[in-house]
C-alpha positions as CSV (number, residue, x, y, z in Angstrom):
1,X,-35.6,-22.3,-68.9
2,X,-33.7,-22.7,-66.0
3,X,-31.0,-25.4,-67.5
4,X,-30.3,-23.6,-70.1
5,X,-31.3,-24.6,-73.5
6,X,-30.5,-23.2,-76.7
7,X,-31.4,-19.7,-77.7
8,X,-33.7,-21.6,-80.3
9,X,-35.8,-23.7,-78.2
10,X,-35.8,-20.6,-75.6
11,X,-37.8,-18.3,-78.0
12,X,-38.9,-21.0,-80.6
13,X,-42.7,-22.2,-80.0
14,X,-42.0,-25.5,-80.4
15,X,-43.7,-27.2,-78.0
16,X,-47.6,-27.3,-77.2
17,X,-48.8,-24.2,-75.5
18,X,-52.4,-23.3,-74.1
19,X,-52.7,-19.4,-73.5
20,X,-53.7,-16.5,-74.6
21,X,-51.6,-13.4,-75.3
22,X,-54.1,-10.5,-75.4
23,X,-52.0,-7.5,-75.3
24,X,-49.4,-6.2,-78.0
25,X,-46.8,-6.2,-75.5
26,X,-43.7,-4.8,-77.4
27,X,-45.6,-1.5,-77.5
28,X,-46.3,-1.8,-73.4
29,X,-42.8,-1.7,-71.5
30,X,-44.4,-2.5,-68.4
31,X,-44.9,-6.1,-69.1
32,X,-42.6,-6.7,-71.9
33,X,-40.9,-8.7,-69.6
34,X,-43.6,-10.6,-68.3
35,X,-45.0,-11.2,-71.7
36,X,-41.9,-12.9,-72.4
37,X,-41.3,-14.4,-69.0
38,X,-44.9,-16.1,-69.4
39,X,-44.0,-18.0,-73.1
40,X,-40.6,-19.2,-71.2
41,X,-41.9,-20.5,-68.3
42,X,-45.2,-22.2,-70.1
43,X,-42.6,-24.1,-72.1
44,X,-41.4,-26.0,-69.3
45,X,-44.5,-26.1,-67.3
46,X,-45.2,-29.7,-68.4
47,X,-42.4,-31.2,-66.8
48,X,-43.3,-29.8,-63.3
49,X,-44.8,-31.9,-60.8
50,X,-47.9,-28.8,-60.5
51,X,-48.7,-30.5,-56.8
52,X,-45.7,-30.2,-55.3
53,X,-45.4,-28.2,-51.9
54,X,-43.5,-24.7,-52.4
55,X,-42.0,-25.1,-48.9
56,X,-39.3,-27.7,-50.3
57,X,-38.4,-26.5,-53.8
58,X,-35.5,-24.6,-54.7
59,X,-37.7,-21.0,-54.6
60,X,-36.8,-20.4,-58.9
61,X,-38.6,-23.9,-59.9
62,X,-41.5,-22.5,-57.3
63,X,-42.3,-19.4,-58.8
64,X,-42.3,-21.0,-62.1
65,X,-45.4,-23.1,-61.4
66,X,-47.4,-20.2,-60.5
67,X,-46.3,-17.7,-63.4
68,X,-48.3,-19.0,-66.2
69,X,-51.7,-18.9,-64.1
70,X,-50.5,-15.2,-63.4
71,X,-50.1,-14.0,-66.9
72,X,-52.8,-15.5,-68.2
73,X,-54.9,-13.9,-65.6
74,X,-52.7,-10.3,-66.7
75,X,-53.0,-10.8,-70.1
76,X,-56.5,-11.6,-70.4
77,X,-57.8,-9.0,-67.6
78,X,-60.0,-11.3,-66.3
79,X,-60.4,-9.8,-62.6
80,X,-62.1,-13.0,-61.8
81,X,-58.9,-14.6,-62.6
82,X,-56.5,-11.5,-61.5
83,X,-58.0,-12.0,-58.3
84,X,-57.4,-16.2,-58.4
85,X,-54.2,-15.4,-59.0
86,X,-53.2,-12.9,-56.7
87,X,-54.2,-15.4,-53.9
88,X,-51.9,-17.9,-55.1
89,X,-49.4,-15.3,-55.3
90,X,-50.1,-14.0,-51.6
91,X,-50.0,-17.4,-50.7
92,X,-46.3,-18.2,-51.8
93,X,-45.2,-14.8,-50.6
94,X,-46.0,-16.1,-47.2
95,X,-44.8,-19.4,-47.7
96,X,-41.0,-18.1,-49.3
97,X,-41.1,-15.4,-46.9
98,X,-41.1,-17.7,-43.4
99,X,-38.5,-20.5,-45.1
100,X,-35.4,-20.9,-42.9
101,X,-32.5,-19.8,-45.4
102,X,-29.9,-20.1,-42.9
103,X,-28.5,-20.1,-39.2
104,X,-27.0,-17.6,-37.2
105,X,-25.7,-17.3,-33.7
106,X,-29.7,-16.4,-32.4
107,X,-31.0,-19.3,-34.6
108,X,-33.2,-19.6,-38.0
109,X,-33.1,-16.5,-40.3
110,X,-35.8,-16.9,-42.5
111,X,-36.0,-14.9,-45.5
112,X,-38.3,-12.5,-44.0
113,X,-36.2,-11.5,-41.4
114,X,-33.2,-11.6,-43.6
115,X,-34.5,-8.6,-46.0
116,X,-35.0,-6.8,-43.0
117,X,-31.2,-7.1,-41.2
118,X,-28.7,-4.6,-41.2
119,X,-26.2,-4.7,-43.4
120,X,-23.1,-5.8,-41.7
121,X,-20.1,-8.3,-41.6
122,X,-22.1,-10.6,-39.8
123,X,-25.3,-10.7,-42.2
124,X,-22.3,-11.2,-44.7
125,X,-20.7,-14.2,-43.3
126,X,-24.5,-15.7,-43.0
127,X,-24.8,-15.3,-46.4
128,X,-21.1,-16.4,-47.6
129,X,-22.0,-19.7,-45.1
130,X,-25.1,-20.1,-46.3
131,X,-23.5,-20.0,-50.0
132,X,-21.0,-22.0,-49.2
133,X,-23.0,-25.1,-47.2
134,X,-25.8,-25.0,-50.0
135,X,-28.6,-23.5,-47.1
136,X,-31.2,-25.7,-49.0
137,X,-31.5,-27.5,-52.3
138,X,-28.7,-25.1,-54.5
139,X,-26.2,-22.8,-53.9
140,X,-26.7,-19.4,-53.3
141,X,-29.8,-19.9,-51.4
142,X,-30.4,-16.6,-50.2
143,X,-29.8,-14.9,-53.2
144,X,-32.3,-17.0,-55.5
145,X,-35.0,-17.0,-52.7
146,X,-34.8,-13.2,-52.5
147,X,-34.7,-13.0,-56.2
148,X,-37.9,-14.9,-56.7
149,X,-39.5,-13.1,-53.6
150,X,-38.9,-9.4,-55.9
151,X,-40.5,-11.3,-59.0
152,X,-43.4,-12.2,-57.3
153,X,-43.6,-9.1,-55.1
154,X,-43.8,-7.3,-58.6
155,X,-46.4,-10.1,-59.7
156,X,-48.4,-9.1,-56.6
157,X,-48.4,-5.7,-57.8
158,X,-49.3,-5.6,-61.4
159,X,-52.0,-7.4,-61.0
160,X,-53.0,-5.3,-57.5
161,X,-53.2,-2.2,-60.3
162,X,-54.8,-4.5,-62.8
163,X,-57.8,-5.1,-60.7
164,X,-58.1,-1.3,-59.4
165,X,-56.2,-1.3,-56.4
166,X,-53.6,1.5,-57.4
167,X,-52.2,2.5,-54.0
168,X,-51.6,-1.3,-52.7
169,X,-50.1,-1.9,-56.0
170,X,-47.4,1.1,-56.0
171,X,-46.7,0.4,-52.4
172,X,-45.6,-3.2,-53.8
173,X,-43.8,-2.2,-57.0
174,X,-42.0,0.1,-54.1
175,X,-41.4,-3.1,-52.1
176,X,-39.8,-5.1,-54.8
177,X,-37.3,-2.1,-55.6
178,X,-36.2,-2.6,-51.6
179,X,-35.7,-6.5,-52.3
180,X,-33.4,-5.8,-55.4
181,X,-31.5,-2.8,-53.6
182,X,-30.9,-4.7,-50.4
183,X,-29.0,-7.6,-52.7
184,X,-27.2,-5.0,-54.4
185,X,-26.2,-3.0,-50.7
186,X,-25.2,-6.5,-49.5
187,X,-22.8,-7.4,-52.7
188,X,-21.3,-3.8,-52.4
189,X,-20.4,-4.0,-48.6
190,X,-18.9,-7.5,-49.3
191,X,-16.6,-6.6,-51.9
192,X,-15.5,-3.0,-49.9
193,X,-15.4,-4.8,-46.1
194,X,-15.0,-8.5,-46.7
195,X,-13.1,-8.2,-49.7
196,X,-15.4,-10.9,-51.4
197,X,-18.5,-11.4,-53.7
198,X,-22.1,-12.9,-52.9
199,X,-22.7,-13.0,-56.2
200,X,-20.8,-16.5,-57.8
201,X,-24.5,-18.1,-58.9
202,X,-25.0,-16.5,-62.3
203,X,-28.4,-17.5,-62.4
204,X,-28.8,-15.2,-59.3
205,X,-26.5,-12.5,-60.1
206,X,-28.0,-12.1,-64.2
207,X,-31.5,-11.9,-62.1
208,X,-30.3,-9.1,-59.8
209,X,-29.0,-7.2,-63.1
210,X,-31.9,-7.4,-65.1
211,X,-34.3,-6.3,-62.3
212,X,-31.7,-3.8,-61.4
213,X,-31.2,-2.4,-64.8
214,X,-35.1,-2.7,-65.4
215,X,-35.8,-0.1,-62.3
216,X,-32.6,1.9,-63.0
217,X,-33.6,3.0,-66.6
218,X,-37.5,2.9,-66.4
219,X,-37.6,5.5,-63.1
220,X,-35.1,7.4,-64.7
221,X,-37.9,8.1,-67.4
222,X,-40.0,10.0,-65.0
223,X,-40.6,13.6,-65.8
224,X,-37.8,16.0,-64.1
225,X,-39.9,18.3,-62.3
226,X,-41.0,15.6,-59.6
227,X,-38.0,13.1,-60.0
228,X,-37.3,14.4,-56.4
229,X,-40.7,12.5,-55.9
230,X,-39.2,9.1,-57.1
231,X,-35.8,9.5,-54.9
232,X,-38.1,10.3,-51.8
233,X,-39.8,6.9,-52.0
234,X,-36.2,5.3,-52.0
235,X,-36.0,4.6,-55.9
236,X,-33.0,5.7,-57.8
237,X,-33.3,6.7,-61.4
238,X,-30.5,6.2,-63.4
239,X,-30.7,5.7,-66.9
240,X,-27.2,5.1,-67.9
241,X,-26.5,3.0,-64.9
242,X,-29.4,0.8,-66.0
243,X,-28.6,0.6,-69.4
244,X,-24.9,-1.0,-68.5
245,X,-26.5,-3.5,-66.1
246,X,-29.6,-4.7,-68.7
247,X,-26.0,-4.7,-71.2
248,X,-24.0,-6.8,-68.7
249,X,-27.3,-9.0,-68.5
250,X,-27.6,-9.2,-72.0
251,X,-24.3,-10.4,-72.5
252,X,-24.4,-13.7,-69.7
253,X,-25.2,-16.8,-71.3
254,X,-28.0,-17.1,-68.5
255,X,-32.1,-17.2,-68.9
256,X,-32.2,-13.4,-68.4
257,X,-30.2,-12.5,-71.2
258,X,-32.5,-12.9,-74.1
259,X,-35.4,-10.5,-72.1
260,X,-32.0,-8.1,-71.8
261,X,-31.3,-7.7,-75.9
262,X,-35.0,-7.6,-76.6
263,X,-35.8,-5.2,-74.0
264,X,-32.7,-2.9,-75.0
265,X,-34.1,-3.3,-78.9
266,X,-37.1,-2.1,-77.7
267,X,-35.5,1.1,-76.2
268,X,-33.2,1.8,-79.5
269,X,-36.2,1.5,-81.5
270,X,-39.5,3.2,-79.0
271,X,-37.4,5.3,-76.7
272,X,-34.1,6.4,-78.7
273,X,-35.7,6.5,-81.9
274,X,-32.4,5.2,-83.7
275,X,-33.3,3.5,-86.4
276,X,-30.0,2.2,-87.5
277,X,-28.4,1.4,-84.2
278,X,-31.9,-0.8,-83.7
279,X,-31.6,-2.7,-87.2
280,X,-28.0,-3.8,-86.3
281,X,-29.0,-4.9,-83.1
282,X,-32.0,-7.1,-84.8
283,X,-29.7,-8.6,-87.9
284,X,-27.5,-9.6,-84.0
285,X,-30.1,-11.0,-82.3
286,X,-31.5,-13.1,-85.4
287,X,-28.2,-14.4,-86.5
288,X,-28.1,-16.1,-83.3
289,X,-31.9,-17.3,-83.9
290,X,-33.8,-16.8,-86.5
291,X,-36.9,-18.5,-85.5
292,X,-37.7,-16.0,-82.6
293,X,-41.2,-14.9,-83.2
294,X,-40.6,-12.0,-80.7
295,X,-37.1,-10.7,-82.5
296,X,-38.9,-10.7,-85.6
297,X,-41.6,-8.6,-84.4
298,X,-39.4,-6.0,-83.3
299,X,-38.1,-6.3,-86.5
300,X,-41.6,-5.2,-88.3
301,X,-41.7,-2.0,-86.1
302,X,-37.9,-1.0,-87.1
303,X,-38.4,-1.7,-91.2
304,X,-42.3,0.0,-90.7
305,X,-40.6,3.2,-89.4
306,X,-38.0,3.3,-91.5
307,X,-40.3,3.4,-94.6
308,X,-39.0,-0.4,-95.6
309,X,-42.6,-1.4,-95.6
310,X,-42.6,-4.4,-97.6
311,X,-39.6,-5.6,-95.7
312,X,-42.1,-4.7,-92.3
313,X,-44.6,-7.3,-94.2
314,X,-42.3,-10.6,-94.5
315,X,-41.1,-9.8,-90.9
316,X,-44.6,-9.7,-89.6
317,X,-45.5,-12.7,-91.8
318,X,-42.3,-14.6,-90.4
319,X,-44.1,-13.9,-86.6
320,X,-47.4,-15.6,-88.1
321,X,-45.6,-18.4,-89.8
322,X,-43.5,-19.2,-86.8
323,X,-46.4,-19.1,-83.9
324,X,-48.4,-21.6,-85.2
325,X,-49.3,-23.1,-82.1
326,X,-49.6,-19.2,-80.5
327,X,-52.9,-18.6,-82.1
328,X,-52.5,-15.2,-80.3
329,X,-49.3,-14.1,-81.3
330,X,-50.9,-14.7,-85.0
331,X,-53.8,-12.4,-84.2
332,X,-51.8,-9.4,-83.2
333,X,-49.2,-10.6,-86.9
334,X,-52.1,-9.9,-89.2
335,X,-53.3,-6.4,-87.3
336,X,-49.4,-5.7,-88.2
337,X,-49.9,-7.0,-91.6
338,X,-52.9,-4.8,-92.1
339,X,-51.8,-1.9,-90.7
340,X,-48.6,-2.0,-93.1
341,X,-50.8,-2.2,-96.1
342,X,-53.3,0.5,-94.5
343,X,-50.6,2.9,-95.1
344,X,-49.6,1.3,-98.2
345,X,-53.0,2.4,-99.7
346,X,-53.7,-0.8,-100.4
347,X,-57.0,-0.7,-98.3
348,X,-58.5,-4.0,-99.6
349,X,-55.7,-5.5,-98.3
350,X,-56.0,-4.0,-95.4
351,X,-59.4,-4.4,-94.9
352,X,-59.1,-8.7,-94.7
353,X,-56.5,-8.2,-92.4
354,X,-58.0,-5.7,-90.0
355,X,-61.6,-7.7,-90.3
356,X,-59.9,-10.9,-89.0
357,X,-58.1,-8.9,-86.3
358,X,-61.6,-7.8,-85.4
359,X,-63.6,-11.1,-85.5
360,X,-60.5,-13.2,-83.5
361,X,-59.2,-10.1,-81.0
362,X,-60.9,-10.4,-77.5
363,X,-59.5,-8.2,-75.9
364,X,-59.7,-4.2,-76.2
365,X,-56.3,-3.5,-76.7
366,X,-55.4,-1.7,-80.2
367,X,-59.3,-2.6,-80.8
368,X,-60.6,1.3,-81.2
369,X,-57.5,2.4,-83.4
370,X,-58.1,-0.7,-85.2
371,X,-61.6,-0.4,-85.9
372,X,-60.7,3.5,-87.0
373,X,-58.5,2.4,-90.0
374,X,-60.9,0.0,-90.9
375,X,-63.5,2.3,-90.9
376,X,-61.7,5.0,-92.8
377,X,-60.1,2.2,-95.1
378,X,-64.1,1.4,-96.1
379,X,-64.5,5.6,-96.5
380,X,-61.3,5.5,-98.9
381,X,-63.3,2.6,-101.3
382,X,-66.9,4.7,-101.0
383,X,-68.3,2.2,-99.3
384,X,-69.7,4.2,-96.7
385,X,-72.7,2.0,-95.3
386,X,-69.7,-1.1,-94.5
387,X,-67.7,2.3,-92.3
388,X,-70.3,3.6,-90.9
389,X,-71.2,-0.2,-89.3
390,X,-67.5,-0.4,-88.0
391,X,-67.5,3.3,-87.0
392,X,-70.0,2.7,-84.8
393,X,-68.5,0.5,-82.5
394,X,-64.9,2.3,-81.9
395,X,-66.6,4.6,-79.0
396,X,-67.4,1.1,-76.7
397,X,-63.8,-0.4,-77.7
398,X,-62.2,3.1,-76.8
399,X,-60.7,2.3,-73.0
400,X,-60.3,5.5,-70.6
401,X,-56.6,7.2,-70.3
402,X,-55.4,6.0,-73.7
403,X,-54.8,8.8,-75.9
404,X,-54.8,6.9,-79.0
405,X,-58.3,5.1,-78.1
406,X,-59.5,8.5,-77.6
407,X,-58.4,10.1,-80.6
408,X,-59.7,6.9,-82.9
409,X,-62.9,7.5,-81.0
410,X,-62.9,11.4,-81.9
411,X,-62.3,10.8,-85.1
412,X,-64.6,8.0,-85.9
413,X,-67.8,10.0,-84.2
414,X,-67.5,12.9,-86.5
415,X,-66.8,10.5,-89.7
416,X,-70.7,9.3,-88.9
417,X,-71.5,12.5,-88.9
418,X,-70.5,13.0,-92.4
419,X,-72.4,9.2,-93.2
420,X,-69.1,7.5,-93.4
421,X,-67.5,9.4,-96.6
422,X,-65.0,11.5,-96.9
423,X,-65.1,14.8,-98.5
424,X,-62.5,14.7,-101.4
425,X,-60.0,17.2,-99.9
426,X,-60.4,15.7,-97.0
427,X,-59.5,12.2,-98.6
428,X,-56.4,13.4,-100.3
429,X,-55.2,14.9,-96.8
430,X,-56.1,11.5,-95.3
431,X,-53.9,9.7,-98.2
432,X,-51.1,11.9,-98.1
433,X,-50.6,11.3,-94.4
434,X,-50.2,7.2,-95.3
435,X,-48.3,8.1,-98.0
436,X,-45.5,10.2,-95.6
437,X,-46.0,7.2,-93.3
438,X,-44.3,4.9,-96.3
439,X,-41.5,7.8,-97.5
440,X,-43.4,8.1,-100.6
441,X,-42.8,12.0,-101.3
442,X,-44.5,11.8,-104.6
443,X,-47.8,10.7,-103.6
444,X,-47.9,12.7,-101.3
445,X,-47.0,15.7,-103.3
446,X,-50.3,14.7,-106.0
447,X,-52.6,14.9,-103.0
448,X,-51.2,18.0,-101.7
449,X,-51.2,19.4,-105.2
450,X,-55.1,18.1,-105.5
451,X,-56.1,20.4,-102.4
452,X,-53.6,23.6,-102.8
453,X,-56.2,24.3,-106.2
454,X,-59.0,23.7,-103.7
455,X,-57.0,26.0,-100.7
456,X,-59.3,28.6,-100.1
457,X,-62.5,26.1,-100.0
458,X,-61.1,24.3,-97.0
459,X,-61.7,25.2,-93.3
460,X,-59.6,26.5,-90.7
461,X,-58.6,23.0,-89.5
462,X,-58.1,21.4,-92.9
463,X,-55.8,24.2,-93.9
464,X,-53.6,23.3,-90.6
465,X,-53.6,20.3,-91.7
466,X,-52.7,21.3,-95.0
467,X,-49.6,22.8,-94.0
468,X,-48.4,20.4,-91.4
469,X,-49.0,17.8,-94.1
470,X,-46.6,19.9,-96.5
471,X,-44.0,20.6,-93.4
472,X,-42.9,16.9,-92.6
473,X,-42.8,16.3,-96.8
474,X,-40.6,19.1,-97.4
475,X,-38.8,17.9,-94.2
476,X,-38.4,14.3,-95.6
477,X,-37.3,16.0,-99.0
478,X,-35.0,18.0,-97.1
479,X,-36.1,21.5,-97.8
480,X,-35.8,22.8,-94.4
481,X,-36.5,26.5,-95.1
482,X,-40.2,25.5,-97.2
483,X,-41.0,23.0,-94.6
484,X,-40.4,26.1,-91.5
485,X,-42.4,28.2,-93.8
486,X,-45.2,25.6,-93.9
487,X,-45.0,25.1,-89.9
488,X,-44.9,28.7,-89.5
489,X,-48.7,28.8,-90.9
490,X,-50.0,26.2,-88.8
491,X,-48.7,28.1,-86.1
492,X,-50.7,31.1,-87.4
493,X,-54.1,29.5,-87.4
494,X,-53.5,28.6,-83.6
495,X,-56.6,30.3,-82.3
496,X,-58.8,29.7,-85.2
497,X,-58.6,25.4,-84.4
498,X,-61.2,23.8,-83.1
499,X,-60.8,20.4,-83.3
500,X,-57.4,19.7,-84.6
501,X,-55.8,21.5,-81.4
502,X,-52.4,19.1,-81.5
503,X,-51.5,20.3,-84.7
504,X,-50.0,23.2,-82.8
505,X,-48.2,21.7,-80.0
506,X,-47.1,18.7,-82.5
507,X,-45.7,21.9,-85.0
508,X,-43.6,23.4,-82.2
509,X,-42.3,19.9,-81.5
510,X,-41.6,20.0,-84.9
511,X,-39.6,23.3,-85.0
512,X,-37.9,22.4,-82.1
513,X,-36.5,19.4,-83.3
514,X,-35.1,21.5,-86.6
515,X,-33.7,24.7,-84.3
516,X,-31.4,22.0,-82.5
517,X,-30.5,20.6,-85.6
518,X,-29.4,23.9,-86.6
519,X,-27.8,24.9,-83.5
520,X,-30.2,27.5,-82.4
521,X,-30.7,27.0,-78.7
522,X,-32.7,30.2,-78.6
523,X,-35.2,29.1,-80.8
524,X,-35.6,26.1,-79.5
525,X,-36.4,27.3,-76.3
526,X,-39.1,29.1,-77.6
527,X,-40.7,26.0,-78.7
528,X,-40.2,24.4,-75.9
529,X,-42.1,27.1,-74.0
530,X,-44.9,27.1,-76.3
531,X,-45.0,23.1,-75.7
532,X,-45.4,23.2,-71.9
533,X,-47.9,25.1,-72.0
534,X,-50.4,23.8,-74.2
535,X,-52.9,21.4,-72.2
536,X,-56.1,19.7,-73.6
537,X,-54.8,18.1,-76.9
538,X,-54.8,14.5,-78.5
539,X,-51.6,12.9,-78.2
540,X,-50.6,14.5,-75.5
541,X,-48.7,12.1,-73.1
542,X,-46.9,10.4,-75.9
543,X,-45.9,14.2,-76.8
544,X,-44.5,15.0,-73.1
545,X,-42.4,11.8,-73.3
546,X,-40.5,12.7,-76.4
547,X,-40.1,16.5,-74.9
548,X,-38.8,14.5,-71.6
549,X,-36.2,12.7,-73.7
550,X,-35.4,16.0,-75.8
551,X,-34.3,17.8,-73.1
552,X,-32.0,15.8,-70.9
553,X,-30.6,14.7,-75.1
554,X,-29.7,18.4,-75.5
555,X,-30.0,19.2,-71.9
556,X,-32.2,21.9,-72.3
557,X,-33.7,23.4,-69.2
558,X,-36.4,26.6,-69.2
């Protein structure tokens, strides 16, 4: 990890590793990182000496005995553990925090006291000294010391919110930001005053970048009605900034630069939505490895959306094939599997994957959604006693705050109210949605053709669906004007929905996506309005996210 080996034995599970990955973390940005940070360090965790006294390493090798205890504890969440851990992370905060990292005219500086000096040409000659005469093991002293004091300031704080402790936790995550910004304040007033850069360790200066760009871009997502908020606790959200700093990082043949390109794939895929601009950065990243579980995995999510579903398969088969000795990462490759084929309409397929994913999965994460599809994929095949025995369980696995856990639970309690079968309009409304999800335009228009001869039989909330259904078809098809029509009559069944309430704020989204398309500020303004007013529906934080990145696209403002 920190010698730097070849991109291959970097990512490649190669080597015998004993942890469990319980979260699917490329859908969580707030430990991609550490997901990824976790498999590095573990690799090399053999060949420390675990007993030796943090007060005279080199702070990088330090921190790296302690992060694998940490992310299995964050991974798992174990608060037994959690809390284990946070001790031991307490306890090197202490330890880094009182080391001597140079000499001044007054005496010791220890790093402590260092992040707390005024910037000035005299904290900068202490630090240019201190580069210069090594100020410990390495060069650069000050810089990796502070570096690893941010990561495990940030440690101390994830797994403070982990365990409950929410207001400790964002102080910390607060804290961390400081550490990063009082490098960065230091480098600038170098190179304006002293004519001179800190920054010559690029082990150091591709740290400071990534944690930089990390807090750059992801503060910069917060909504823009309190981003005055975020700037008053001393943060500053930049998107663009951080996106040419995780670049830069990206770009340095250093450790960081790997967790840079994945974490940038991960925003032209999740947060950008472009498809195209994500593939070519994948078909990059795996020309330079291609026996990276975690590129490939990314990879599955871009070919999924982009209706290249048996392409989605081999990529997620390539993750299980290659994490062999990651029984966890194989877990979370057949959910994948599953969930391609779910939509697929293959549900026997689906079903052995989903079951496994069930049995072997300990953890809760994607357990509720997963144990929906499995239950509907046992309502598609009329075998209704097998869904209504899965059914049953989704309310436990639902966890609070996640709006797609609550939805799966919502929809699985009134599927045992009908005793685990479908009606059959309902069912070919239920197909045609997979079939959209794979690009397939014809299957989808049999289904809807099955329940418009049916129309007038269905309810209120069926027929919503009904039309939505028809809107992103005719959208996929291109037929712009039919598929306004058919958003146009979910909009006119608004107040007659009672439990299929997001259809309306989804439709708007909908519309307003196709009124800036066609240049029609106006209308989309409209939408807008309707959008931010709605409260109360399923989906609804994913929903405000996309509006948030709609509006500073077009720069739309009410």
């Amino acid at each position: 990890f920190y010698i730097r080996p070849s991109f291959t034995r970097f990512f490649h599970f190669s080597d015998d590793l004993t942890f469990r990955m319980e979260d699917n973390y490329l859908n969580r940005p707030d430990i991609l990182f550490f997901n990824l940070n976790f498999t590095a360090i573990s690799r090399i965790g053999h060949i420390q000496d675990a007993s030796a006294k943090t007060e005279s390493d080199d702070p990088v090798d330090a921190l790296c005995r302690l992060q694998p205890e940490f992310m299995q504890a964050f991974l798992t969440e174990d608060k037994m553990d959690l809390k284990t851990a946070l001790e031991a992370l307490e306890t090197f905060k202490c330890q880094i925090s009182s080391r001597v990292v140079t000499h001044g005219p007054k005496g010791a500086v220890t790093l402590k006291q260092f992040q707390g000096m005024k910037i000035n040409r005299e904290l900068i000659n202490l630090i240019a000294d201190c580069n210069k005469n090594g100020g410990g093991k390495t060069a650069n002293f000050i810089l990796r010391a502070s570096m690893s004091l941010a990561k495990v300031q940030l440690m101390i704080s994830l797994a403070q919110i982990k365990i409950g402790s929410y207001m400790k936790g964002s102080f910390n995550v607060r804290t961390t930001w400081k550490y990063y910004h009082h490098i960065l304040e230091c480098e600038d007033y170098a190179k304006r005053k002293c004519q001179t850069s800190l920054l010559r360790d690029e082990v150091a200066h591709n740290e400071l970048l990534f944690g930089l760009g990390s807090f750059h871009f992801f503060t910069s997502l917060v909504p823009s009605s309190v981003k005055w908020v975020i700037k008053g606790l001393s943060f500053d959200p930049d998107r663009e900034r951080g996106l040419e700093e995780l670049k830069q990082c990206s770009e340095q043949d250093v450790q960081m630069a790997p967790f840079a390109s994945l974490l940038r794939l991960w925003m032209e895929q999740f947060f950008y939505e472009k498809k195209a601009e994500a593939e070519e950065s994948y078909q990059k990243l795996i020309s330079t490895n291609n026996e990276a579980p975690f590129y490939h995995y990314m990879g599955g999510y871009i070919a999924r959306t982009s209706f290249k579903i048996q392409e989605a398969i081999d990529r997620f088969q390539l993750v299980y094939n290659l994490s062999s000795d990651v029984p966890a990462m194989q877990i979370i490759a057949k959910y994948e599997i599953g969930w391609c084929y779910y939509i697929l309409n293959d549900f026997k397929q689906a079903i052995k994957y989903f079951e496994e994913f069930l049995d072997e999965h300990q953890s809760k994460t994607y357990k509720a959604w997963c144990g929906y599809q499995l239950g509907y994929c046992y309502a598609f095949i009329a075998e209704s006693e097998k869904a209504t025995a899965v059914l049953k369980k989704v309310g436990d696995w639902a966890r609070d705050q996640y709006s797609w856990d609550a939805y799966a639970a919502r929809k699985s309690k009134e599927l045992l109210k009908s005793g685990g079968k479908f009606a059959d309009l309902e069912w070919h409304l239920n197909h045609c949605y997979n079939s959209l999800k794979t690009g397939d335009t014809e299957g989808a228009d049999e289904c809807l053709g099955e329940v418009e001869r049916e129309y007038n039989a269905l309810h209120d909330d069926l027929k919503a669906y009904f039309h939505y259904l028809q809107g992103k078809k005719n959208y996929i098809k291109g037929k712009i004007e039919e598929s306004m029509n058919h958003y146009n009559n979910v909009l006119a069944l608004k107040k007659k929905l009672k439990k299929e309430k997001y259809l309306v704020p989804y439709t708007h989204f909908k519309m307003l996506k196709i009124e800036l398309e066609r240049h029609d500020e106006n209308e989309a303004k409209v939408h807008l309005k309707a959008i931010t007013k709605a409260s109360g529906y399923d989906f609804d934080k994913p929903l405000m996210r996309r509006i948030e990145r709609i509006k500073e696209q077009y720069n739309l403002k009410l």
